[in-house]
KOLFIBA-487126 format. One record per residue (C-alpha): residue number from 0; residue in one letter; x negated, y, z. Coordinates in steps of 0.05 Angstrom, whole numbers, plus 32768, in hexadecimal, padded with zeros to 4 digits. Layout:
N
NODE  num  residu    c1    c2    c3
NODE  NUM       a     X     Y     Z
...
END
This chain:
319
NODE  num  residu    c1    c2    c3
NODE    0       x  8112  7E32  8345
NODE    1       x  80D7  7E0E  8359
NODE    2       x  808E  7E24  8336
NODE    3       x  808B  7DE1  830D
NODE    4       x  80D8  7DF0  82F1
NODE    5       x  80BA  7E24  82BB
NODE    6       x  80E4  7E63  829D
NODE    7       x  8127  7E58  8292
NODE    8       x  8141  7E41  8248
NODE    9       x  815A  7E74  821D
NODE   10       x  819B  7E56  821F
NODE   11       x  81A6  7E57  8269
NODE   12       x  8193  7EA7  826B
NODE   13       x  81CE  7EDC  825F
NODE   14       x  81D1  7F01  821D
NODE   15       x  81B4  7F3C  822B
NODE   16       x  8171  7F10  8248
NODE   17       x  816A  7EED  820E
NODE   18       x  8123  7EEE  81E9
NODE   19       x  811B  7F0E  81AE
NODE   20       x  8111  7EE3  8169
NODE   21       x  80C7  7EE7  8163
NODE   22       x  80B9  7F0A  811D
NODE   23       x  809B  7EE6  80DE
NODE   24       x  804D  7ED7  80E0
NODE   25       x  8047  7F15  80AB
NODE   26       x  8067  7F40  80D2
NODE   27       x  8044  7F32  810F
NODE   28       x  800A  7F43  80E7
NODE   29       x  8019  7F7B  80C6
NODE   30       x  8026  7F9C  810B
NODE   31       x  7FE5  7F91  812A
NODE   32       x  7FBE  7FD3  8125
NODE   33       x  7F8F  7FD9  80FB
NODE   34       x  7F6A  7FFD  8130
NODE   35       x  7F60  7FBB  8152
NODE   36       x  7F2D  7FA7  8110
NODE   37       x  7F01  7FEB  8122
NODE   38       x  7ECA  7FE3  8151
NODE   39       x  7EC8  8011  818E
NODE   40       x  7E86  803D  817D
NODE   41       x  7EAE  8059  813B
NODE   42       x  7EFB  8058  8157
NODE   43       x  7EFD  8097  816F
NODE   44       x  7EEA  80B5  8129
NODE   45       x  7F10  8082  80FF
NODE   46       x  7F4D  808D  812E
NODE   47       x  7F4E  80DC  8117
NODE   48       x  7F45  80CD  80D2
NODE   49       x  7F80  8095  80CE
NODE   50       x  7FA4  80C1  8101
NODE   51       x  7FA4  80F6  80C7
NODE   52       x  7FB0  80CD  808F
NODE   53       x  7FF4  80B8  80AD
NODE   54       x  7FFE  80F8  80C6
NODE   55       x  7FF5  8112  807B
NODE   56       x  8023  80D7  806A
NODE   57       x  8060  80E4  8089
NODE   58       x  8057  8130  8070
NODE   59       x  8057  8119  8025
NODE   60       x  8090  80E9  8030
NODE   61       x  80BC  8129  8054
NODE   62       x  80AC  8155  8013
NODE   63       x  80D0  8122  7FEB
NODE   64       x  810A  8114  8020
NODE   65       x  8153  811B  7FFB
NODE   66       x  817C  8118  8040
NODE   67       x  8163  8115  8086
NODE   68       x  816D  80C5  8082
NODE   69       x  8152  80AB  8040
NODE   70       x  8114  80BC  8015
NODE   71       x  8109  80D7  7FD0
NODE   72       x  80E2  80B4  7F9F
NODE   73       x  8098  80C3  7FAB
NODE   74       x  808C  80A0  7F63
NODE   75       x  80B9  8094  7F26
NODE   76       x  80C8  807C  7EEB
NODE   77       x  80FD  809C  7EB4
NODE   78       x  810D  8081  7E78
NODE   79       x  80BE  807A  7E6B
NODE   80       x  80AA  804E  7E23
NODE   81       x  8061  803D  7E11
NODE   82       x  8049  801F  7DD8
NODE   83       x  8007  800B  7DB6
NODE   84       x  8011  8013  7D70
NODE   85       x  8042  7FE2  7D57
NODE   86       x  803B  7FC0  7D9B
NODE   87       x  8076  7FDA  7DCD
NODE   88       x  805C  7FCB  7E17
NODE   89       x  8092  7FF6  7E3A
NODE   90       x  80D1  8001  7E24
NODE   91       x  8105  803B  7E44
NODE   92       x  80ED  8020  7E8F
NODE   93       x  810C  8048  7EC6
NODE   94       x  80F7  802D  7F11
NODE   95       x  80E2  805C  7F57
NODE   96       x  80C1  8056  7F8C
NODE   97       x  80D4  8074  7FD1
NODE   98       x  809C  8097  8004
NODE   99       x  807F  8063  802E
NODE  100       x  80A1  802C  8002
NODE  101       x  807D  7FF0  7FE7
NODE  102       x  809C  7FE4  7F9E
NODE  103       x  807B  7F9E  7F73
NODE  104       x  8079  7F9D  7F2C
NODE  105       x  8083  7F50  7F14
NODE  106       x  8083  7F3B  7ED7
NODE  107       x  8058  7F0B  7E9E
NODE  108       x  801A  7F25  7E7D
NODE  109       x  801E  7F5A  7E54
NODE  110       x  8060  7F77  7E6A
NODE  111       x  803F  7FBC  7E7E
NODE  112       x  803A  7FB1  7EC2
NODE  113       x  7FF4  7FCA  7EC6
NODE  114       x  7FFF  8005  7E91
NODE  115       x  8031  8017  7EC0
NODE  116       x  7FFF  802E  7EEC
NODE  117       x  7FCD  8044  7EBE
NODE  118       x  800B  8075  7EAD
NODE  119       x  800B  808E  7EF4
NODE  120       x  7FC4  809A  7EFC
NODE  121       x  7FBD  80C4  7EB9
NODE  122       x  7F95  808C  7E95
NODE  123       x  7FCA  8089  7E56
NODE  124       x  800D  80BD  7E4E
NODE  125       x  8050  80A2  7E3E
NODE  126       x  806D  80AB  7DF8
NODE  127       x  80A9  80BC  7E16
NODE  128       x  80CF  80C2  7E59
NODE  129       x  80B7  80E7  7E9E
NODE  130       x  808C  80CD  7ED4
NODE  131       x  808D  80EE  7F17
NODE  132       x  8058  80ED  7F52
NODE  133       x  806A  8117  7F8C
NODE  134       x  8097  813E  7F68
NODE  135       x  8072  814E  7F32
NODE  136       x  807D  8133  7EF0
NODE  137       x  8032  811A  7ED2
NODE  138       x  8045  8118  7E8C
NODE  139       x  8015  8141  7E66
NODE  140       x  7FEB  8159  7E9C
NODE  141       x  7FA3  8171  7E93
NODE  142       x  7F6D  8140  7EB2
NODE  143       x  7F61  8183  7EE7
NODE  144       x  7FA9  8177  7EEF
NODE  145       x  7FA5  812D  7EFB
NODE  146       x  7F69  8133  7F2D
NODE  147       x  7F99  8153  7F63
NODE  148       x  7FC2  8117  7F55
NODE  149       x  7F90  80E3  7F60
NODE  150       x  7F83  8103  7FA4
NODE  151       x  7FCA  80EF  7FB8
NODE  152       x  7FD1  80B2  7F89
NODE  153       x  7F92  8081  7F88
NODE  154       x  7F87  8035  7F6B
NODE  155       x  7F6B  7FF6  7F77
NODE  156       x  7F5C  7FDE  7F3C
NODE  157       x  7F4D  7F8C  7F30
NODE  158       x  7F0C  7F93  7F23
NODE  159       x  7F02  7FB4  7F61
NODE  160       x  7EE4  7FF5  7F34
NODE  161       x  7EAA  7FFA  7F63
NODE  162       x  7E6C  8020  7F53
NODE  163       x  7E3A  7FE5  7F44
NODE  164       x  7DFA  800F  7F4B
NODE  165       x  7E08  8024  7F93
NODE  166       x  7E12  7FFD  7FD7
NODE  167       x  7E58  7FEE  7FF8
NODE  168       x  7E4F  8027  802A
NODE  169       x  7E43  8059  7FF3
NODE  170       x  7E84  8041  7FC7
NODE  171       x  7EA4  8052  8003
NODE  172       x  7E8A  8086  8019
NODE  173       x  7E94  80AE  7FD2
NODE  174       x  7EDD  80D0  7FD9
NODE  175       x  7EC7  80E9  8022
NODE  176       x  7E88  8110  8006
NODE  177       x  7EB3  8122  7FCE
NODE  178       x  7EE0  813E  8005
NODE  179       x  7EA6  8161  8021
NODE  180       x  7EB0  8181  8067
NODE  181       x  7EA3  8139  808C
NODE  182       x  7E59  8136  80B0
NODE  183       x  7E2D  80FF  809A
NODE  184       x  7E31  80DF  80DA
NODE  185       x  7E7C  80E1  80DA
NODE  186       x  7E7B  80C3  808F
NODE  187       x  7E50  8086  80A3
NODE  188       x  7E87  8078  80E2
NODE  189       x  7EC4  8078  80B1
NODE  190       x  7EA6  804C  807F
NODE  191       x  7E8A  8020  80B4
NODE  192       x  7ED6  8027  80CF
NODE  193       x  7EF3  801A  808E
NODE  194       x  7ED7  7FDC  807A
NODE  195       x  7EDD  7FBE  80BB
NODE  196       x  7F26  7FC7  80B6
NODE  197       x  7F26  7FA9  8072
NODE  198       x  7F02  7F71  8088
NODE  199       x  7EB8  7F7A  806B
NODE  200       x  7E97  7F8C  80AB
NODE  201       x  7E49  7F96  809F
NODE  202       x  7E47  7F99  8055
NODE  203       x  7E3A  7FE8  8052
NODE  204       x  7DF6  7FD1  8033
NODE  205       x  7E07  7FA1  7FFC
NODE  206       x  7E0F  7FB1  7FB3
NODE  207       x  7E56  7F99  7F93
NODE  208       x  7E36  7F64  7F6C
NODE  209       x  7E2B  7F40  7FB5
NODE  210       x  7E74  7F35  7FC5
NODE  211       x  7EA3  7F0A  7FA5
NODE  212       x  7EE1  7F20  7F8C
NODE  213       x  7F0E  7F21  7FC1
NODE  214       x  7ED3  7F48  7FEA
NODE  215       x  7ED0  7F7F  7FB6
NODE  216       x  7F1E  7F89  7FB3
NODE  217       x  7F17  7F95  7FFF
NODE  218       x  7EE1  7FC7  7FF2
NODE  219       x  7F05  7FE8  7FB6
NODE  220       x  7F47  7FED  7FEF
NODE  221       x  7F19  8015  801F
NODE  222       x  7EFB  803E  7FED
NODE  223       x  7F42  8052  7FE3
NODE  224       x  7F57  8060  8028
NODE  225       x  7F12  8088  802E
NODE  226       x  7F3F  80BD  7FFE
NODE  227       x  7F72  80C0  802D
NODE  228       x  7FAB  80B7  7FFC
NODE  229       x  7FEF  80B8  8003
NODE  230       x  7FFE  807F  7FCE
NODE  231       x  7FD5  8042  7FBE
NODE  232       x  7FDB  801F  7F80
NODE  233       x  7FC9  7FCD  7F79
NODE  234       x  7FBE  7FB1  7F3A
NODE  235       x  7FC2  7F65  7F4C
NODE  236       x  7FA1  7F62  7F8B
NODE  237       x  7FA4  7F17  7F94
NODE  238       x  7F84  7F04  7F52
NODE  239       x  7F4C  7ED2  7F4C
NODE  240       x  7F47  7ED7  7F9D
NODE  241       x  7F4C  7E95  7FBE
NODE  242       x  7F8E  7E8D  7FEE
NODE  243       x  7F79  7EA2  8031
NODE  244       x  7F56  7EE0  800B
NODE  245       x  7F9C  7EEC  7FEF
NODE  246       x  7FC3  7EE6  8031
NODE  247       x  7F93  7F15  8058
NODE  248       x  7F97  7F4E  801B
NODE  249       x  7FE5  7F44  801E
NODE  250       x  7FDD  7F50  8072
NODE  251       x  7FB2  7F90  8064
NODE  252       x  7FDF  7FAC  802D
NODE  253       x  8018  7FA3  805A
NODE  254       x  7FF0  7FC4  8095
NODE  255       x  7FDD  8005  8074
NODE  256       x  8020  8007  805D
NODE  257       x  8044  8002  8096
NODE  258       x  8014  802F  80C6
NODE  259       x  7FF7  805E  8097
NODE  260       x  8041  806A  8075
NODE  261       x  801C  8060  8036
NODE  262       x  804F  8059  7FEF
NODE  263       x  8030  8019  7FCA
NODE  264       x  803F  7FFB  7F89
NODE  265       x  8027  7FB2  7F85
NODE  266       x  8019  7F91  7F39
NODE  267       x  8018  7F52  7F48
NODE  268       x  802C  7F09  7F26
NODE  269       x  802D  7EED  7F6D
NODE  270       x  8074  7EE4  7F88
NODE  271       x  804F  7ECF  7FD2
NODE  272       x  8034  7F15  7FD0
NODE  273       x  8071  7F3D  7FB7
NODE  274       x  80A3  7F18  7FEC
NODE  275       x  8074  7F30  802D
NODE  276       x  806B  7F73  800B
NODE  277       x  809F  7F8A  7FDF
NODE  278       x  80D6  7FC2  8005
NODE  279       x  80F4  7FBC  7FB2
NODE  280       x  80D6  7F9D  7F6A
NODE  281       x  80DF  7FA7  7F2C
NODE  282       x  80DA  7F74  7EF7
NODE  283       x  80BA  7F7B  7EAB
NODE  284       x  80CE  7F50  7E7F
NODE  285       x  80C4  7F59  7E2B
NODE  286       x  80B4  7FAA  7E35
NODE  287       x  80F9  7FB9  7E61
NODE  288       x  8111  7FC0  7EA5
NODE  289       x  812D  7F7B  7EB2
NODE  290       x  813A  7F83  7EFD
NODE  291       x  812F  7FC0  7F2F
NODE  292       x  8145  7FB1  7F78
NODE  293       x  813E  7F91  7FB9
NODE  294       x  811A  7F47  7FBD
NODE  295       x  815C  7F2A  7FD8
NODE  296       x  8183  7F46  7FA2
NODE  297       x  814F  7F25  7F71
NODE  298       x  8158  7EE4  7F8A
NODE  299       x  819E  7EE7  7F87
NODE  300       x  81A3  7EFC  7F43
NODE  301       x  81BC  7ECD  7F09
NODE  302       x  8196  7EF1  7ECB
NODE  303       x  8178  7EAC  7EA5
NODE  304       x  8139  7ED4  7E9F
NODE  305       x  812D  7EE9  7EE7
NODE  306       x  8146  7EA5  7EFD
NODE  307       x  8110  7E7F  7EC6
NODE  308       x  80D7  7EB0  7EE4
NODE  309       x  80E4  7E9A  7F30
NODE  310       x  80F3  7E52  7F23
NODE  311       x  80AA  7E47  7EFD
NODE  312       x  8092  7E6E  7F36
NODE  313       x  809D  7E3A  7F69
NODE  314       x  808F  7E03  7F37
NODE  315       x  8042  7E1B  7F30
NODE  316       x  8044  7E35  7F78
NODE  317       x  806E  7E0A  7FA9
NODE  318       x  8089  7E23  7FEF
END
């Protein structure tokens, strides 16, 4: 072959030569390290500190292990109801979610998709039913009780839930002094790290009220990694952020997912979002449990409901 004929086409080479099918956009994305986002003077801190954090990962999603193959539920739901006087928001809802599993929670306003969480982090208790974090059920546990579950079970909340009176650096910088045992210099380099991998770089001395919204959510994501949990909660991540904002928080949630073995539970009302991230959903509708399972299984369903909810979906956003 002569140096002007090219490489050969893929359907001259044997079988065993043949290329591999180059992977979707997202997931080529959600494989680049996040490593690559950290500049070189902090790496070699930041690199310990997510080394550990993974490390720590794949320890909590062992202690929940059921066979040698397939994972317990680091988080569920059983049987749980909720109501607000004569106001019913949940209604006997039973749904898990697997170590190092990505479950979304769909559903239309005020279907309890956000008390869900609340549930989880101790905010409100159930009026009836068991929820379990790491093997522990939560259900009328003392706020000293909750505290050790907030180091393993953190949120980003929508509003980001920064402290407005104090810069970036220092919202980020809170659950590693809380931590203590970190020197000051090595503080500064991991929230320096942080938000470079989040994709703030340089904002260490701004105040929250400088960034727009999708800005603070980033900020309010590495504030959370900063605790080094071993869940992260979303509560609609995409929300009022404008669509390349949305796409680059759906690439990082994926990311820490995927190489920090971090369990996530996604609220979210957009189906874009839950189709790169979801490993399973479940899906609210008037206070139940209308659907719990795989995204594939979802679209393939024939409940009128489930089929309504996706079909206005991709009238108000088309493909």
């Amino acid at each position: 072959m002569s140096q002007n004929d090219g490489p050969p086409h893929p359907g001259n080479l044997p079988e065993d030569e043949q290329p591999a099918i180059a992977p979707r956009d997202e997931e080529l994305a959600a494989e680049v390290p996040l490593m690559d986002d950290v500049t070189e003077d902090v790496a070699a801190v930041m690199e310990e500190f997510m080394d550990r954090a993974a490390q720590q990962n794949v320890a909590a999603a062992d202690s929940v292990t059921e066979t040698a193959e397939q994972p317990g539920p680091y988080i569920s739901f059983e049987h749980v109801s909720k109501s607000f006087g004569a106001l019913t928001v949940l209604d006997d809802v039973s749904f898990c979610v697997n170590a190092g599993e990505t479950l979304c929670i769909l559903g239309r306003s005020g279907v309890g998709k956000s008390v869900s969480l609340q549930m989880l982090m101790g905010f409100l208790q159930p009026d009836s039913g068991t929820i379990h974090v790491a093997g522990e059920n939560i259900c009328g546990y003392s706020e000293r009780e909750m505290l050790k579950i907030r180091q393993k079970v953190t949120m980003v909340f929508q509003n980001g839930a920064l402290f407005d009176s104090i810069s970036v650096g220092e919202n980020v910088a809170f659950p590693l002094r809380e931590q203590k045992g970190m020197q000051e210099d090595q503080i500064q380099q991991v929230v320096r790290g942080l938000l470079e991998m989040v994709g703030v770089a340089g904002m260490e001395d701004a105040l929250p009220s400088d960034l727009s919204t999708g800005m603070k959510r980033s900020v309010s994501i590495a504030r959370a990694l900063a605790a080094q949990p071993e869940a992260v909660l979303y509560d609609e991540p995409t929300t009022m952020v404008d669509p390349l904002m949305a796409h680059l928080l759906g690439d990082l949630i994926e990311r820490l997912k995927r190489q920090l073995h971090l369990t996530s539970i996604v609220v979210t009302h957009d189906m874009r979002l839950a189709r790169k991230l979801a490993d399973r959903v479940v899906f609210l509708h008037q206070s139940k449990v209308r659907f719990f399972g795989r995204m594939e299984e979802m679209d393939a369903s024939e409940d009128p409901v489930l089929r309504e909810f996706l079909d206005l979906d991709r009238l108000v956003i088309p493909g």
